[in-house]
N, C-alpha and C positions, 0 to 999 in steps of 0.2 A: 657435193662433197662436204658442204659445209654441216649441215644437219649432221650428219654421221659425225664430225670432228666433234661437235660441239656436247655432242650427249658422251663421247669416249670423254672430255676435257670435264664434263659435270660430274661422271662418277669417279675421276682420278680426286679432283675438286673439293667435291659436295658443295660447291657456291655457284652459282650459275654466272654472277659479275665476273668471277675470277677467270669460269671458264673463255666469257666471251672474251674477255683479254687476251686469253694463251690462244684461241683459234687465230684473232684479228693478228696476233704476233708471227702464227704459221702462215698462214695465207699471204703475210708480206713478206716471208720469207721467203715463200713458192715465186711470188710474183719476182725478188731479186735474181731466182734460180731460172727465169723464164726463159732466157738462151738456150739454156741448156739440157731442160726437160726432158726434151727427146732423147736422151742418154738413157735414160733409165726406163725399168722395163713397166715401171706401174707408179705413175703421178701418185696417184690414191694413197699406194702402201706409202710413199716418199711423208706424204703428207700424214699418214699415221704417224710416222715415227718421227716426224717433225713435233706433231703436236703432242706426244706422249712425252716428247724429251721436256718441252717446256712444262710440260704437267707437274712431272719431278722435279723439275729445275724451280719451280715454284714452291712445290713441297717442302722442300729443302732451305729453301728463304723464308718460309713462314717460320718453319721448325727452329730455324738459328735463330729467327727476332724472339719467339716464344722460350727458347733458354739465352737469350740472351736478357730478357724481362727478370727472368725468374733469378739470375746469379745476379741481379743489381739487386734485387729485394734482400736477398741471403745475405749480399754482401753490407747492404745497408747503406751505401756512398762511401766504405773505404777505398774504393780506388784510386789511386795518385793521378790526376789532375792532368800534371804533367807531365806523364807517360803514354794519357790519352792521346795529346797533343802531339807528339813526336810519334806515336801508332800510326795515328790522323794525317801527319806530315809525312810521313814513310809511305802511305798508301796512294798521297797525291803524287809525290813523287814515282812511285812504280806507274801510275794511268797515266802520269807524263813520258816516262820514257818506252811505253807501251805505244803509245799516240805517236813515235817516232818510228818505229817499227816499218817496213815495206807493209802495204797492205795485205798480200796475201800474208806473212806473218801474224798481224794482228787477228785477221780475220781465227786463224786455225789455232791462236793462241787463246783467245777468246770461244769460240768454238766446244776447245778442250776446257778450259778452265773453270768457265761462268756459262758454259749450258750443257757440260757434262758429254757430249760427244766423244764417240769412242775412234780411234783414230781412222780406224775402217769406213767407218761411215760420215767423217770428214775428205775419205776421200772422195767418196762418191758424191756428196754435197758439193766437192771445189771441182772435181773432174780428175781430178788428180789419185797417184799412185799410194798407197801407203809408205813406202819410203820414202818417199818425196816430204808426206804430210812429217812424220819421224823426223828426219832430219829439216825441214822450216820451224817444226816445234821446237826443235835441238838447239836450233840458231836463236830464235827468237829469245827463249829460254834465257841463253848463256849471254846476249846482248841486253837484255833489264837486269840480270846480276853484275854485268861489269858497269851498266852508268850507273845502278842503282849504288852500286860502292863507290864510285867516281863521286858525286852529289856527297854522299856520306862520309867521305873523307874530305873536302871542301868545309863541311859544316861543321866537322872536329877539331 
């Protein structure tokens, strides 16, 4: 399976380093899915669509470091310093109260968020229903905007 992954993850790619990243990332994904394998009706296709998701999910993190280069050049260093800083603080704070979360939460919130999983296929990844996955997104969701206001009013 690997060979097959890794030529799908070179043309999404076109780097061959990056692709063996994103294979070595599916494959350990597979292997944390190992329980539960037998669920589904084709490992293979499971593992396509593992590795295609990170293929995008990579895309999309080069593509924002590549406009985010190009708006510092434009911008020249006018941006407020201090604004960084509080951005920067605001983000550790949400991967704090993130990191509080029940783990299945984080996992589906993570999941959704920063690997682009569509909830359907969240479910099938946890074993779980789609309304189940809906509503743990729902919770998770509404528990980082109440600490994350909680923290932000402490600091005001």
């Amino acid at each position: 399976m690997r060979p097959a992954l890794l030529r799908m993850a070179i043309r999404y790619l076109e780097d061959s380093d990056e692709a063996e990243d994103v294979v070595q990332d599916a494959l350990l994904k597979l292997w944390f899915l190992r329980d539960r394998l037998d669920q589904y009706r084709s490992v293979d296709a499971l593992a396509i669509v593992i590795t295609k998701h990170l293929c995008i999910n990579r895309l999309r993190g080069i593509r924002i470091e590549k406009v985010g280069l190009e708006q510092g050049i434009s911008i020249g260093g006018s941006e407020n310093p201090e604004m960084k800083l509080v951005e920067e603080e605001n983000m550790q704070e949400i991967l704090e109260v993130i990191s509080t979360l029940p783990d299945l939460q984080q996992s589906i919130l993570r999941m959704k968020h920063l690997e682009g999983f569509e909830v359907e296929e969240i479910a099938r990844l946890t074993g779980s229903t789609s309304v189940a996955v809906r509503t743990n997104l729902s919770r998770a969701r509404k528990r980082v905007k109440e600490q994350f206001m909680i923290h932000s009013k402490v600091w005001n």
